[in-house]
Residue, then its C-alpha position, 0 to 999 in steps of 0.5 A: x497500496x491499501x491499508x488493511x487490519x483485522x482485529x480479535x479482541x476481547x473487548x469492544x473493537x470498533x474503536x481499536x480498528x478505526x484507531x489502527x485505520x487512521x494511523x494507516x490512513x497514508x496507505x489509502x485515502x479514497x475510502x474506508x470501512x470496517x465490519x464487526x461481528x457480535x452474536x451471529x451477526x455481521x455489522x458493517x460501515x464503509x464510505x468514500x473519504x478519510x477515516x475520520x470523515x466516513x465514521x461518526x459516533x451514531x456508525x460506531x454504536x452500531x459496530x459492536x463485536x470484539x472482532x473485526x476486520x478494517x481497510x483504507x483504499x485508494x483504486x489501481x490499475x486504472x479502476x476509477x473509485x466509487x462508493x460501491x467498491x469501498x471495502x470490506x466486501x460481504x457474500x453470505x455463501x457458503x458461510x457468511x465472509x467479509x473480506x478487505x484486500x491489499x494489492x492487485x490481482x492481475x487474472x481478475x478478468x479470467x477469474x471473473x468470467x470462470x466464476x460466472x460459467x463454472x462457479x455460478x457465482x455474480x461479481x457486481x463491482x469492478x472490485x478485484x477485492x469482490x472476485x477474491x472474495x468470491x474465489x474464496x467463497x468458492x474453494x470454501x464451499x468445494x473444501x466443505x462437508x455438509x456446510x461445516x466449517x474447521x480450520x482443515x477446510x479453511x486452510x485447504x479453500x486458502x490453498x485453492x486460492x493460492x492456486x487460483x489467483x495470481x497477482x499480490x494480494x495481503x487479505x484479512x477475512x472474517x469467516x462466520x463461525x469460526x473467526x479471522x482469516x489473514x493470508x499472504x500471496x506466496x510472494x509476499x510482495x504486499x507486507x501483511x504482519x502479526x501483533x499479540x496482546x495479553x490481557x486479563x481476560x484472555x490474548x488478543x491478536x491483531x493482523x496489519x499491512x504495517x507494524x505501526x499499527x501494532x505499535x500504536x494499538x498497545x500490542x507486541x509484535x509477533x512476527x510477518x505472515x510468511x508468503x503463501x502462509x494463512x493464519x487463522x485466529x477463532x473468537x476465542x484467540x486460538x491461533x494457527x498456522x500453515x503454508x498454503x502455497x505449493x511454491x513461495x519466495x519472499x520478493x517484497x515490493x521495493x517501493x514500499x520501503x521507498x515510498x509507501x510504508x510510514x517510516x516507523x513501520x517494521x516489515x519482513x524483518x526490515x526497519x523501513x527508516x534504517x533503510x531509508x538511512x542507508x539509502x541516502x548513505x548511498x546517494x552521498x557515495x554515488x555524489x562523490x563519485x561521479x558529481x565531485x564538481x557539484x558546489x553545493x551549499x546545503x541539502x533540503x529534504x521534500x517532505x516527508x518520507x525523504x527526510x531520513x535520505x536526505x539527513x544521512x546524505x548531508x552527514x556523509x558529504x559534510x554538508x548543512x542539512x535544511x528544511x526549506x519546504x514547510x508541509x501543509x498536512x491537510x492536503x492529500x498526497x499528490x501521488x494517489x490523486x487522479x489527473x495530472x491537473x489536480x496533482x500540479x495544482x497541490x503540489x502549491x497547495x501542499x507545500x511552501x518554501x521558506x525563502x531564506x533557505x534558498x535565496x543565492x545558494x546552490x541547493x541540493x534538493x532531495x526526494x525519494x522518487x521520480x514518479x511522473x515528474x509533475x511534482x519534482x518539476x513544481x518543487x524546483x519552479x518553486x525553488x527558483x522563484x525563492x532565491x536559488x541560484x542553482x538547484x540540483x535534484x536527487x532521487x533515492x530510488x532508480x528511475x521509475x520506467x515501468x508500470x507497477x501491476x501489483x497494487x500501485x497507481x502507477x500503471x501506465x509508461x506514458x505517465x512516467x517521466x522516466x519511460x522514454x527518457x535518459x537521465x539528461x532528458x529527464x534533468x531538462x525537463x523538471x528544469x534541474x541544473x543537475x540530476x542524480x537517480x540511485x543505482x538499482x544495486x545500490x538500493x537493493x543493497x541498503x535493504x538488505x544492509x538491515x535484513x542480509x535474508x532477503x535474497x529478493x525484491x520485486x523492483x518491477x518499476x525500476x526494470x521491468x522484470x516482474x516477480x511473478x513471472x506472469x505478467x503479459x505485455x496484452x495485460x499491461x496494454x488492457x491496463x492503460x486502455x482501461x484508465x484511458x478510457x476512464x479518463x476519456x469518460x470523465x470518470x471522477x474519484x471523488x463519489x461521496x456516498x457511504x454505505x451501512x450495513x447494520x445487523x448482515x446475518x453472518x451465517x445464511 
């Protein structure tokens, strides 16, 4: 769960591409960076930390160009962050690329140990976005005559890469020479979309992981990248297309319209508050049905992306719709922090409860998910201590029993709660009085309520069957072998060093 942009315009780009960062800024907090071109050569800052705490004025002088590519990060699949592996990343053969990645690749270690013999080419992070990079490199080079590059040799090196790499990647790239690359796995589990902007002095494009970003930038939107598809997009604002991908199916990830997207995000067709709308729709219905007996005296949201279920579930059922739990917007997100400790202790911190929405009522509290527990476990705690007499807990989304694989922090089973555990277990211990998760089906069906095309999901974390078709039980046991080794060792998030890369040749 990265944000990513890339950005052609016809005027100055810096402050386009940190405005589209920071209305990302949800989709990654552990870094940022954005690289700029101008008169041959690449401009680039990066560091750990929110948007606006890596970029100060003195490194946006210096990110001069009209086009550029931009991305927010946090690690996955066990790979504890530093500042070396913010991106976007640079190599500067055959062309001169920069590359930001959203996802996770799942070959990464064969891709690597290939490229080392056969390709002849170095990998110096733990990165997945700098193998990527370097495959791309790669194929760009084998697709090329005489070190010339044109949009036939860029399509033809996306194809090598589409065959080559497997996992769920959305990539914006920046090609010297020639201008911006955008592509999407032939999955299209990551969402990756298109917006346009005419102006006086020509058309600009801008490429984003969400439609917000499109929206709060000034542009129009286009339509999504298709699975499999690469767009290409050249200094002067031609653009083109084409499928690269010998095979696609569109299978986004579900937990994106559950949890990840901002709400006022569009993406595969899909309004992602409709959907949350209709999942609490939903939820009423599965209320009534098996729980009738519950006495419930009002329904309160845990902020924020809850909100809307909870809303339509008060509605359908007649109940009071509350706020109880007031948000402090300073505190991170609890469910991209590192340890279990650090993501308990905030939950205090980053939320309160107003006591006078609690005290001697029986409260349905609401919230989109049930991840590791730890949260939910605090929030009833804190519920309790406020004056409830009893406290129900409903979940929009199924129980997450499964790793996710393609891009969320969510990668071991033994930090899910719902891993080995029924339903009254799980009721028991985040201390519940009652506990309703939503149906699967039910689920893929409020999705498909807004867009009908969308035959399927990767919903990998609700049942285990990964879209790919590639996961192996030996790459999930290296996952949770590497983050249990991170953990053993100690190894912090929290590296502070950012890195400027001013006046980068763009073409060696």
């Amino acid at each position: 769960m990265c944000g990513i942009l890339g950005v052609v315009s016809t005027t100055a780009v810096n402050q386009l591409l940190y405005d589209g960062l920071q209305v990302l800024q949800h989709r990654g907090q552990d870094a940022a960076g954005i690289a700029t071109e101008d008169e041959g050569r690449f401009h680039m800052h990066k560091g750990s930390g929110m948007v606006r705490d890596v970029f100060r004025t003195r490194n946006m002088r210096n990110l001069t160009g009209c086009w550029g590519i931009g991305h927010c990060r946090y690690p996955t699949a066990g790979s504890a962050y530093n500042a070396a592996e913010a991106q976007p990343f640079y190599v500067n053969s055959p062309f001169g690329l920069m590359l930001a990645h959203n996802g996770n690749l799942i070959n990464a270690d064969q891709l690597k140990h290939d490229m080392f013999l056969q390709d002849l080419r170095h990998i110096n992070t733990n990165s997945d976005s700098e193998v990527l990079l370097n495959v791309l490199a790669h194929e760009l080079q084998e697709a090329s005559t005489k070190y010339q590059v044109d949009a036939e040799t860029i399509f033809k090196a996306v194809a090598g890469v589409q065959r080559r790499v497997k996992g769920a990647y959305a990539v914006v790239a920046m090609i010297a020479g020639y201008g911006l690359l955008a592509f999407r796995d032939p999955y299209g589990i990551r969402p990756l979309v298109i917006g346009k902007n005419e102006t006086s002095e020509g058309t600009e494009y801008l490429v984003a992981s969400e439609s917000v970003a499109i929206d709060t930038l000034g542009f129009k939107f286009l339509r999504d990248v298709e699975p499999g598809e690469a767009v290409l997009i050249n200094r002067q604002g031609r653009f083109l297309s084409r499928q690269c991908a010998e095979r696609t199916m569109l299978a986004p990830c579900m937990f994106e319209y559950v949890y990840l997207a901002r709400p006022d995000s569009l993406m595969d067709g899909v309004s992602v508050y409709e959907t949350r709308v209709k999942m609490g729709e939903f939820l009423a219905d599965k209320i009534r049905h098996t729980m009738p007996h519950l006495a419930i005296d009002l329904v309160i949201p845990i902020p924020d992306s809850s909100r809307p279920s909870a809303m339509e579930l008060a509605t359908r059922l007649g109940l009071p719709y509350r706020e109880g739990f007031v948000k402090n917007r300073y505190i991170g997100r609890t469910f991209i922090m590192p340890g279990q400790s650090v993501r308990k202790k905030s939950v205090r911190q980053k939320l309160n409860a107003i006591a006078q929405e609690f005290r001697g009522k029986n409260v349905l509290l609401v919230d989109d998910s049930i991840v590791r527990g730890t949260t939910s476990q605090e929030i009833i705690l804190m519920a309790r201590e406020a004056g409830a007499k009893k406290v129900y807990f409903a979940s929009a989304s199924p129980p997450v029993r499964f790793p996710n694989v393609y891009g969320i922090d969510m990668p071991t089973r033994a930090e899910l709660i719902a891993a080995f555990r029924d339903d009254d277990e799980i009721c028991r211990e985040i201390g519940a009085d009652a506990l309703i998760y939503q149906d699967l089906d039910a689920l893929c069906a409020a999705v498909r309520a807004i867009n009908p095309a969308i035959a399927h999901f990767d919903t990998s974390c609700f049942d285990g069957k990964y879209i790919t078709g590639d996961v192996s039980p030996e790459y999930l046991a290296s996952v949770e072998d590497a983050r249990d080794r991170n953990s053993r060792a100690g190894i912090d998030d929290g590296d502070s060093g950012q890195l400027d890369l001013n006046l980068i040749p763009a073409n060696d």
